[in-house]
Phi, psi and omega in degrees: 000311200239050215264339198241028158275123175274161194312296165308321173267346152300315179265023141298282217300001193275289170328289270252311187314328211262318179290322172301304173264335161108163169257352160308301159322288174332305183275009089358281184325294194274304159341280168334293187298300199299316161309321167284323185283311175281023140285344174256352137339293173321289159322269227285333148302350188266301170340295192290334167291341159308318196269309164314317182272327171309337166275352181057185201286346173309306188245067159287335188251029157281141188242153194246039163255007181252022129302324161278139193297323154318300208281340186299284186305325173310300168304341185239346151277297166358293181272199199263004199256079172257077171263318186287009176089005223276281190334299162311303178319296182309298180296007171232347157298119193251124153268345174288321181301307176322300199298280193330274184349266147346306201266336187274300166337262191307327170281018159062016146285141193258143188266173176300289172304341157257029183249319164303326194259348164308308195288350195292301166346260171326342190259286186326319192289334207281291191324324192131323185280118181263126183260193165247151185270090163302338190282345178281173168307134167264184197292133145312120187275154216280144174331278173328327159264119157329138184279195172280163185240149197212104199271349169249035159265293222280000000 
């Protein structure tokens, strides 16, 4: 609980205790916080075993540290119980592969993966269906012609 205080601030709060309350006091003092904090460690174990038996036997082995969203995703991506298939999912997302992909798309190169959908392209196009190539440049409009004018971007 109290894992990242160090020695100088354990010993302020002892002064600090000592000044507040007295050394008459003190040892009252601290019997009290200790009696309360274990009377609420009870209440809070007596609770969660209330929500244990209320819940039946189905979730006997739920614990109530897989309510935090670390602990949740850690156990359930994480460990080896891979029933929805989540591990093939993870391996086959590349984001550097996406990103290459994408950064070639704009800089108008054709990637490892759009030389396959080029090639799909080119057979459908072959086929009677002309699709339009997005990937491509579109046409320059001619010297002469103006682009549109759009008086509410300005």
């Amino acid at each position: 609980m109290f894992n990242d205080i160090g020695a100088l601030e354990l010993l302020t709060l002892v002064v600090l205790a000592v000044l507040v309350f007295g050394p008459e006091k003190l040892p009252k003092v601290i019997q009290d916080v200790t009696r309360t904090i274990r009377k609420i460690r009870e209440f809070s174990d007596s609770a969660k075993e209330d929500i244990r038996s209320e819940l039946g036997p189905q979730f006997k082995d739920f614990e109530f540290e897989d309510l935090n969203p670390k602990t949740f995703v850690r156990k359930q991506l994480m460990d080896g119980n891979d029933e929805l298939g989540l591990k093939e999912i993870r391996e086959s997302f590349d984001l550097r592969k996406e990103m290459a992909d994408v950064t070639d798309a704009v800089n108008g190169r054709e990637s490892a993966s759009s030389t396959g959908t080029a090639a799909s392209g080119a057979a459908a196009s072959s086929q009677g269906t002309a699709e339009p190539d997005l990937l491509k440049k579109p046409a320059q409009p001619a010297k002469a012609e103006r682009p549109p004018f759009d008086a509410d971007a300005t």
